[in-house]
N, CA, C and O of each residue as an XYZ file, in Angstrom:
620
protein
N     -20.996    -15.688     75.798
C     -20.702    -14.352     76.302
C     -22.018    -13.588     76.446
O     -22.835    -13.404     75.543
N     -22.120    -13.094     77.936
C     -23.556    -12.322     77.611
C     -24.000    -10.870     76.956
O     -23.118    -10.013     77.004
N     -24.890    -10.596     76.526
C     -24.672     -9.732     75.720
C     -24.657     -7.986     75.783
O     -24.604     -7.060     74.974
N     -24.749     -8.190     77.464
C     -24.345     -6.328     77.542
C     -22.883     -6.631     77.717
O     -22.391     -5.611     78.198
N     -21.920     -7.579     77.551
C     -20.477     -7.188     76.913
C     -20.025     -7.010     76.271
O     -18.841     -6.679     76.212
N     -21.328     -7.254     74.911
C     -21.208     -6.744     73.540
C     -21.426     -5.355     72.940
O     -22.618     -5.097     72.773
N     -20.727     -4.573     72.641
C     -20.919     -3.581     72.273
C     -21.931     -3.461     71.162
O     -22.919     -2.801     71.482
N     -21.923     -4.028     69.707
C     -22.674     -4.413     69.405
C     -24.273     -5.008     69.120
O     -25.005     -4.945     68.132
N     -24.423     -5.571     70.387
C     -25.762     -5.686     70.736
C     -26.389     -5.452     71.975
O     -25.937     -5.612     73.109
N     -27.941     -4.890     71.454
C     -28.962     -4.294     72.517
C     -29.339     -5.558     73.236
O     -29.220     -6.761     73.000
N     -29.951     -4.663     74.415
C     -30.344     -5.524     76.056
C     -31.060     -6.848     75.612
O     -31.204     -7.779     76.403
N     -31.550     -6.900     74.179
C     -33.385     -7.929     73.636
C     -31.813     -8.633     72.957
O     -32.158     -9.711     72.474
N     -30.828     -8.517     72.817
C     -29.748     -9.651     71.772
C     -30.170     -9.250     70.024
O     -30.360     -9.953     69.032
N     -30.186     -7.967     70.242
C     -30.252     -7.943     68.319
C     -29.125     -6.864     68.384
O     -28.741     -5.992     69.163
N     -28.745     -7.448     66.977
C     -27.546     -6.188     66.363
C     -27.974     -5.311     66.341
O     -29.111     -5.132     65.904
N     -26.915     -4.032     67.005
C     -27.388     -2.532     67.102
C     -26.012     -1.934     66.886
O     -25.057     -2.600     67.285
N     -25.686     -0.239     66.047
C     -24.855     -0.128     66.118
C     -24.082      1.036     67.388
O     -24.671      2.094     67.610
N     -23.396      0.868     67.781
C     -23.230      1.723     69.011
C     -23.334      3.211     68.714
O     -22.998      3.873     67.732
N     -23.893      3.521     69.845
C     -23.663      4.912     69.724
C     -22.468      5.853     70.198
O     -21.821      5.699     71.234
N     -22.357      6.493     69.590
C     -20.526      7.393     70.201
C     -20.703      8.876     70.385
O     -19.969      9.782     70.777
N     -21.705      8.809     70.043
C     -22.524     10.120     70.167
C     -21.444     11.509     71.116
O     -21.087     12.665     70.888
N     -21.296     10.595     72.101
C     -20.736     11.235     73.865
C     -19.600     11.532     74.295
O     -19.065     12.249     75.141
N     -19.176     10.260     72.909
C     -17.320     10.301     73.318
C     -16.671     11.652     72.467
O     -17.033     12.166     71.409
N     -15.532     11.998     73.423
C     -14.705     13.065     72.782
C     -14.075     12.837     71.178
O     -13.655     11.734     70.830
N     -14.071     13.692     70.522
C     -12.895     13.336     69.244
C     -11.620     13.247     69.799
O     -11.190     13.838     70.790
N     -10.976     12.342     68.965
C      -9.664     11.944     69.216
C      -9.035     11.608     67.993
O      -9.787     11.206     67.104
N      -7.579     11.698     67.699
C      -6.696     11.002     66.761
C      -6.870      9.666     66.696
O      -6.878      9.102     67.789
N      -7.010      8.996     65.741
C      -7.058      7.873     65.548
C      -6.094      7.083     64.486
O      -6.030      7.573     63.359
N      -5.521      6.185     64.694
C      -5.003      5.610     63.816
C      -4.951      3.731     63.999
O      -4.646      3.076     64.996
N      -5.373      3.260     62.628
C      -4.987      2.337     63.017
C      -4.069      1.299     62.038
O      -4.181      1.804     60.921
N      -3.340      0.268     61.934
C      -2.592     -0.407     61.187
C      -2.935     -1.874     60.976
O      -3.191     -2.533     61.983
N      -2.966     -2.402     59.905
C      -3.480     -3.693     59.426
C      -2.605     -4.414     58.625
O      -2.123     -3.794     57.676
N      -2.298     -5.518     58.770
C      -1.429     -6.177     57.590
C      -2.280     -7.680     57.306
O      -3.255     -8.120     57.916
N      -1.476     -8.317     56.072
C      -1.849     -8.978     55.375
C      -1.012    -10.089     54.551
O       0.188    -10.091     54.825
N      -1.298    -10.727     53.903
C      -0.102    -11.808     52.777
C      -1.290    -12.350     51.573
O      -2.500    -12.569     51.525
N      -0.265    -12.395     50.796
C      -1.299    -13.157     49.527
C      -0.074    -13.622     49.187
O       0.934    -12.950     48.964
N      -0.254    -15.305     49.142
C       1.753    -16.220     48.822
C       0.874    -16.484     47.267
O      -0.327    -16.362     47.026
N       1.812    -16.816     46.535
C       1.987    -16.577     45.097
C       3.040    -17.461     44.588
O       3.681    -17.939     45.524
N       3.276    -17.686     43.917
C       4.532    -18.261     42.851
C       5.672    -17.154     42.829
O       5.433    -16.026     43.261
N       6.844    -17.477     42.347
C       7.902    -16.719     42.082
C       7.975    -16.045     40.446
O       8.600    -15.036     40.122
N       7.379    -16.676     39.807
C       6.975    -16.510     38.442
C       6.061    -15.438     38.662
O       6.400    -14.282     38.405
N       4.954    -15.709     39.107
C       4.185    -14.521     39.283
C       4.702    -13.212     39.534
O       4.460    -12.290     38.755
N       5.538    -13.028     40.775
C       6.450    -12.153     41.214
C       6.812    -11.330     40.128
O       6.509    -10.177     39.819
N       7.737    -12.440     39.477
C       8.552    -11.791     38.977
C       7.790    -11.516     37.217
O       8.668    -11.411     36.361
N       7.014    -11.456     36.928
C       6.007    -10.775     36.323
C       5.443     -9.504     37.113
O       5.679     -8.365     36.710
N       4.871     -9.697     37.981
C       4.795     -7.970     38.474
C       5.670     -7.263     38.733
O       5.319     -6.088     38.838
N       6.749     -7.467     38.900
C       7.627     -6.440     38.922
C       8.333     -5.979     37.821
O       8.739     -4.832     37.636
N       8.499     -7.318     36.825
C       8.195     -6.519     34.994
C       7.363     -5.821     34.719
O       7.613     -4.988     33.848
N       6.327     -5.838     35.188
C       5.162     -4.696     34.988
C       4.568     -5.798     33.354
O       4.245     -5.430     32.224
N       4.640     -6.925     33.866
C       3.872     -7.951     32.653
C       2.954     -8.342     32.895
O       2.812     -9.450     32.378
N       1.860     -7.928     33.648
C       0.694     -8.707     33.789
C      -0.156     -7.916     33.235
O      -0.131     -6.688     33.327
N      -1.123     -8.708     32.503
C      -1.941     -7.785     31.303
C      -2.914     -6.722     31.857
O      -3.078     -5.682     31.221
N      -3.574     -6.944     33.032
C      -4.234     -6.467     33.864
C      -3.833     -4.698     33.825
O      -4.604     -3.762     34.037
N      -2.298     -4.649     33.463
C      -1.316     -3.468     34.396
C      -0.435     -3.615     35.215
O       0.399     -4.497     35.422
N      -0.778     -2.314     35.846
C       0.273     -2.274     37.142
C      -0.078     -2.608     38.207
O      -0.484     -1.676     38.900
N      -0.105     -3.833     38.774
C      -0.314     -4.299     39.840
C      -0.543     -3.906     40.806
O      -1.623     -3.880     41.396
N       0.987     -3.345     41.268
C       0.948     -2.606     42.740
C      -0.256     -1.031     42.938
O      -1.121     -0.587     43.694
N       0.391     -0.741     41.820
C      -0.407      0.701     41.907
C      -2.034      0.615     41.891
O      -2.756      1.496     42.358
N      -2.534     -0.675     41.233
C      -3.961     -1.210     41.242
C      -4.249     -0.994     43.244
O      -4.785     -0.213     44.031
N      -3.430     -2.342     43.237
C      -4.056     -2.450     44.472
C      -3.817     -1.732     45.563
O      -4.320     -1.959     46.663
N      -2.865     -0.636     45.241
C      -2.912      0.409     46.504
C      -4.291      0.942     46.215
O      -5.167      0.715     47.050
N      -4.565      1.578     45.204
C      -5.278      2.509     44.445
C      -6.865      1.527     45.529
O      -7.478      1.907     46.527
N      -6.964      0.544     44.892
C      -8.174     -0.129     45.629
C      -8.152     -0.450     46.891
O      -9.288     -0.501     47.362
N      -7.242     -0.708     47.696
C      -7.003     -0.576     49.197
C      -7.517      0.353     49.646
O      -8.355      0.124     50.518
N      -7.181      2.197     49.156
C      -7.355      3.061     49.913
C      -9.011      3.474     49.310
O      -9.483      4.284     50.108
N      -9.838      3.227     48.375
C     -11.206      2.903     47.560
C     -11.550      2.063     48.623
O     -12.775      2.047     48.740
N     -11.218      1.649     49.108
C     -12.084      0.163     50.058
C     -12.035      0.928     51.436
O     -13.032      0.682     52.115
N     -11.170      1.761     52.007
C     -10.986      2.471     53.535
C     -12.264      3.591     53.328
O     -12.980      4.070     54.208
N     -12.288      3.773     52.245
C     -13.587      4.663     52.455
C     -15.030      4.863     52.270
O     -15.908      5.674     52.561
N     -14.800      3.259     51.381
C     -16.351      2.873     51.363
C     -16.659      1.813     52.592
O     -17.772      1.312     52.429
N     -16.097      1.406     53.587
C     -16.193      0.555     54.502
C     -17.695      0.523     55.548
O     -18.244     -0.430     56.101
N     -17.991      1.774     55.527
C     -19.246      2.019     56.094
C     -20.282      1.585     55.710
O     -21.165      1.209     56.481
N     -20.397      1.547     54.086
C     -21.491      1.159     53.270
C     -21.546      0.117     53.400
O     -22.686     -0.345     53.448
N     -20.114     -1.062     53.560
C     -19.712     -2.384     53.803
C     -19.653     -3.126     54.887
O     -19.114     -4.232     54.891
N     -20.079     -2.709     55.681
C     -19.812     -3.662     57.140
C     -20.995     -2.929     57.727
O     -20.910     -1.706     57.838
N     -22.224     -3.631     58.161
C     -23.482     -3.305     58.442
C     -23.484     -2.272     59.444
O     -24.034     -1.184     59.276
N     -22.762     -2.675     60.668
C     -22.499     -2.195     61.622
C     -21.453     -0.855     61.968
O     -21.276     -0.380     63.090
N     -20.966     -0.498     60.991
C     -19.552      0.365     61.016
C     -20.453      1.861     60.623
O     -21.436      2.002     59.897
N     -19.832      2.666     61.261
C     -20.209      3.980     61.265
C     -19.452      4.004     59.828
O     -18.660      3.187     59.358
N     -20.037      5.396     59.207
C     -19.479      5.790     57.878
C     -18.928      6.957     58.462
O     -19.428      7.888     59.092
N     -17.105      6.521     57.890
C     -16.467      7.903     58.455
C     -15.588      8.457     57.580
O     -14.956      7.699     56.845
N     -15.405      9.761     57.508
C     -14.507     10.385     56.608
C     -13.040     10.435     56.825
O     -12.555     11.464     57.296
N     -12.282      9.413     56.524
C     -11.170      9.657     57.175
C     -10.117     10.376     56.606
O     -10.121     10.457     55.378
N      -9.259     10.891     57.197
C      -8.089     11.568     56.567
C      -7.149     11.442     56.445
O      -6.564     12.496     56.192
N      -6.229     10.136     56.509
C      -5.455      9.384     55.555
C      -5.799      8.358     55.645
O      -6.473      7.876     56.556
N      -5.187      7.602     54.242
C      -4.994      5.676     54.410
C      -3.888      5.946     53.226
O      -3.905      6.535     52.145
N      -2.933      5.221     53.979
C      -2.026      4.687     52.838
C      -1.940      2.747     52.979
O      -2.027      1.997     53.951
N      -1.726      2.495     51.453
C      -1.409      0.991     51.702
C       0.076      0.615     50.868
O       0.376      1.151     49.802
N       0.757     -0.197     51.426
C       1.723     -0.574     50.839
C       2.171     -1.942     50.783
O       2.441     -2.586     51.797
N       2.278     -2.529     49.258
C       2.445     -4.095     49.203
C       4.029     -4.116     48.565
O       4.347     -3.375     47.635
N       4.924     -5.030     49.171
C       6.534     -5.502     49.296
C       6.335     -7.009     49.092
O       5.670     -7.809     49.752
N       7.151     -7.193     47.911
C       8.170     -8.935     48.225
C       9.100     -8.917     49.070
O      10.036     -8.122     48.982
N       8.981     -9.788     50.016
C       9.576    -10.112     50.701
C      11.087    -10.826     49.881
O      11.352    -10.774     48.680
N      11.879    -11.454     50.963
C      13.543    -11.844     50.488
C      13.035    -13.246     49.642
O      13.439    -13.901     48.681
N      12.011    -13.286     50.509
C      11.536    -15.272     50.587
C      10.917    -15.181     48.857
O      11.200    -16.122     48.115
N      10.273    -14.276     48.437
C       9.884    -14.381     47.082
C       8.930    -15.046     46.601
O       8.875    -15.626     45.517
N       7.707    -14.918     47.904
C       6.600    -16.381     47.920
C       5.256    -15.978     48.256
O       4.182    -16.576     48.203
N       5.647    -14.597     48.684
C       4.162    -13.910     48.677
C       4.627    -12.303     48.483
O       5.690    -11.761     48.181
N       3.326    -11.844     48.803
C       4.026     -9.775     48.627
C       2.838     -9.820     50.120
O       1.718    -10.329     50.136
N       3.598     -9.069     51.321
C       2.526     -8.344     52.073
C       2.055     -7.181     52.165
O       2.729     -6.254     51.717
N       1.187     -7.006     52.576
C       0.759     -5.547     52.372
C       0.102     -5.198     53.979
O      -0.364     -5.839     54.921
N       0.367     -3.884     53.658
C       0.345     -3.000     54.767
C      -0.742     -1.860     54.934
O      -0.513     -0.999     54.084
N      -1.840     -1.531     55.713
C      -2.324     -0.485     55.324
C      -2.699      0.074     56.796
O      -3.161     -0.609     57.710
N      -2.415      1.413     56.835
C      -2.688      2.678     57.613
C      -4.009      3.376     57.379
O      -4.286      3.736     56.235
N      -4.876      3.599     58.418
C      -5.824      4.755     58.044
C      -6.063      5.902     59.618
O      -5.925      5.626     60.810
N      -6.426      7.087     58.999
C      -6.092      8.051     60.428
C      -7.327      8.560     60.107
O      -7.894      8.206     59.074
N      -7.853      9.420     60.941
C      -8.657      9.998     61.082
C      -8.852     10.785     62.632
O      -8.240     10.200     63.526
N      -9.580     11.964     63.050
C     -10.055     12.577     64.094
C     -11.703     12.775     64.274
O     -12.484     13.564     63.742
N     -11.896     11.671     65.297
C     -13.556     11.051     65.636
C     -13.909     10.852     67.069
O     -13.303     11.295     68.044
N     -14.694     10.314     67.052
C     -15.191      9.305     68.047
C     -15.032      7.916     68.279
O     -14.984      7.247     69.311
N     -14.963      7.643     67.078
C     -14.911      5.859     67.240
C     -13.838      5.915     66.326
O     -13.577      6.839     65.555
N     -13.065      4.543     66.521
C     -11.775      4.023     65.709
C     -11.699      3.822     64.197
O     -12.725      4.289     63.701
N     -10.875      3.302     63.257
C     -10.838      3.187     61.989
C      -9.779      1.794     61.743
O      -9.032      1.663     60.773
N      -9.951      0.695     63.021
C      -9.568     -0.566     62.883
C     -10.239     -0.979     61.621
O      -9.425     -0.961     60.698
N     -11.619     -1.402     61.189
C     -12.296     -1.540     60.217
C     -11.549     -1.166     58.516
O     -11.019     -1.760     57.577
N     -11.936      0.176     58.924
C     -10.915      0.770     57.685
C      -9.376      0.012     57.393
O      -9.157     -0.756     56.456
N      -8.642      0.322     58.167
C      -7.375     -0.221     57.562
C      -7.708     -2.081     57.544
O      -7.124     -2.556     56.570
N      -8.076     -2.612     57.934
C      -8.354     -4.044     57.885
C      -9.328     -4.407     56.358
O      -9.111     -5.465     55.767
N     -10.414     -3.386     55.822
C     -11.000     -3.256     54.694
C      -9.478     -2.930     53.867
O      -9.066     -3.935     53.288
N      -8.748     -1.927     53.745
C      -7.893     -1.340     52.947
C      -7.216     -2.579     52.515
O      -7.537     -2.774     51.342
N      -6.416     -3.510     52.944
C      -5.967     -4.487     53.727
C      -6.856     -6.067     52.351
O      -6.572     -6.732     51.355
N      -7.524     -5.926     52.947
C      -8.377     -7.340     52.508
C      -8.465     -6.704     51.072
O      -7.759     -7.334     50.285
N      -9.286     -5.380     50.357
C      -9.180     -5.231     49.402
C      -8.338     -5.343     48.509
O      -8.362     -6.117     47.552
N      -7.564     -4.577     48.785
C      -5.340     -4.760     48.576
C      -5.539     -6.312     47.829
O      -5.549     -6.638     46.642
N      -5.693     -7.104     49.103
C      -5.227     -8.382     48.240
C      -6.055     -9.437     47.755
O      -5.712    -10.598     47.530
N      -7.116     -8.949     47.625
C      -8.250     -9.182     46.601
C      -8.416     -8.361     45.445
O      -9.440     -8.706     44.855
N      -7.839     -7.431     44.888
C      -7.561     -6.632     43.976
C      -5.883     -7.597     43.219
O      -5.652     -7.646     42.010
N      -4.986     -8.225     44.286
C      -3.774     -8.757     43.591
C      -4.024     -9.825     43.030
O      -3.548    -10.224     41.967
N      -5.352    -10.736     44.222
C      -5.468    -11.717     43.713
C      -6.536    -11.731     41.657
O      -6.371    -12.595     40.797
N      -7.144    -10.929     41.589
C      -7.664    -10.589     41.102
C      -6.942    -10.373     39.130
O      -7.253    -10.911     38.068
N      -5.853     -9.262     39.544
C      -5.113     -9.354     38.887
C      -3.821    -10.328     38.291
O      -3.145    -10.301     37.263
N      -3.851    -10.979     39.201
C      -2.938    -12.144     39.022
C      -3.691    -13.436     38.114
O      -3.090    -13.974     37.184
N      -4.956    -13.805     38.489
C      -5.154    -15.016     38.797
C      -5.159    -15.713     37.466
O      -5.340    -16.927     37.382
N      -4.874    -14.604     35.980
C      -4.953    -15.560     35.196
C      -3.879    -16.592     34.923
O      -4.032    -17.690     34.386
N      -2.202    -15.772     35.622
C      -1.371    -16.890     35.491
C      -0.880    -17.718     36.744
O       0.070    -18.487     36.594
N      -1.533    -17.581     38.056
C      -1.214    -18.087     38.814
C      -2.584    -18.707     39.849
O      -3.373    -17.988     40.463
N      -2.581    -19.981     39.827
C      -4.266    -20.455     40.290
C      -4.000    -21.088     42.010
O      -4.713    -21.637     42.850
N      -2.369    -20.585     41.921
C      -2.301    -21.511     43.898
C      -2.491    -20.342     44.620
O      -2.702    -20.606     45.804
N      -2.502    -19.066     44.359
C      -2.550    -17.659     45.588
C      -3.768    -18.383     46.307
O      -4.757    -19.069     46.052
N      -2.917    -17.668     47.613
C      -3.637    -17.745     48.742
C      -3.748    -16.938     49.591
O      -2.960    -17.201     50.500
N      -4.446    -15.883     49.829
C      -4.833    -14.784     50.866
C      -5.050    -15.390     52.491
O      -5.777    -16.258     52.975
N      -3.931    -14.370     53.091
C      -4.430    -14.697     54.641
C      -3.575    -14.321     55.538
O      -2.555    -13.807     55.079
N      -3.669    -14.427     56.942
C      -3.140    -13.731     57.772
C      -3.168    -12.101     58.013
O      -2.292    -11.388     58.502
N      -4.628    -11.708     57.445
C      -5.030    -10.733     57.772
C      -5.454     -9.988     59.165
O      -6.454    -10.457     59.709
N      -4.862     -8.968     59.759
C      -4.952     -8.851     60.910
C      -4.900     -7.268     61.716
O      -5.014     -6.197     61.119
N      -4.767     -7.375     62.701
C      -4.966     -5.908     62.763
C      -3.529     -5.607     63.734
O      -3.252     -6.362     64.665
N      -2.885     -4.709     63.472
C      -1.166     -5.001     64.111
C      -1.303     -3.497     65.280
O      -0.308     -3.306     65.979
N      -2.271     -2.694     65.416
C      -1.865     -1.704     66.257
C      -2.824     -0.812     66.079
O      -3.158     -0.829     64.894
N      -3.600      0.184     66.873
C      -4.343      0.936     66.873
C      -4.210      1.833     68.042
O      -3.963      1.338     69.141
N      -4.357      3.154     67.896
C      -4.079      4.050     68.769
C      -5.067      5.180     68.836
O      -6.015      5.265     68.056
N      -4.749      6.278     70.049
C      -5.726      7.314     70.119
C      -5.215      8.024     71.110
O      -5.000      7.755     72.292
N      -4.989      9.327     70.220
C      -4.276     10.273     71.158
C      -5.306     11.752     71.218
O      -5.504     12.552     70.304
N      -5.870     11.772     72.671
C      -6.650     13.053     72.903
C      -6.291     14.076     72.693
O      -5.221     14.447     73.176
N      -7.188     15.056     71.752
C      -6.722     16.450     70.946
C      -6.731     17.498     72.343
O      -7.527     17.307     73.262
N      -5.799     18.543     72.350
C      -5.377     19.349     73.220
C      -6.553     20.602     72.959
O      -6.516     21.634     73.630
């Protein structure tokens, strides 16, 4: 791919981060999901609220939305932005074989906050895996992705 189709990189092919300098503010939102599959045992230990760690869920929301806002510092290239919401939310499913999680982040900018909720997202379930792993060693994180992003021009 050549590289003035990269946003990303300058005319010489080195990483640069874009400038947005120009563009209007806008609403932004974007949505990210995720899976971390697990045991049923495991499960059903976090939802006893038995894992020594704590409270699971509330961990890894808590660090999901900690991760949407340090993302700038974290991804070389990502503007550092202040955003003004992220929520994350992790569910067992019927199947009882993983928990997915969900995370939202909004903000009014220039540039998007795909990054953010996709950080919120990966943290989430690196924070479960984290907490889990002393009784369960098969988790597997993945299918991380980005499900929708939008931008609606302020009046």
């Amino acid at each position: 791919m050549p590289s003035d189709s990269l946003s990303h990189i300058d005319p010489e092919g080195k990483a640069a981060m874009v400038d947005v300098s120009s563009k209007p503010l806008t609403l932004r939102e974007a949505i990210a999901e995720g899976i971390i599959f697990m045991q049923s045992g495991t499960l059903d230990a976090i939802e006893s609220n038995q894992m020594a760690k704590g409270n699971v869920f509330a961990t890894a929301r808590l660090a999901g939305i900690m991760g949407a806002k340090k993302t700038g510092e974290w991804i070389p290239l990502c503007h550092p932005l202040p955003i003004t919401h992220c929520e994350v939310d992790c569910q067992i499913p019927p199947s009882r074989d993983r928990i997915t999680i969900r995370a939202s982040a909004r903000i009014t900018a220039a540039t998007g906050v795909e990054m953010e909720a996709l950080t919120a997202v990966s943290v989430a379930a690196l924070t479960l895996y984290d907490m889990c792993k002393a009784v369960d060693k098969s988790m597997v994180i993945g299918d991380i992705k980005l499900v929708r992003k939008t931008k609606t021009a302020l009046v």
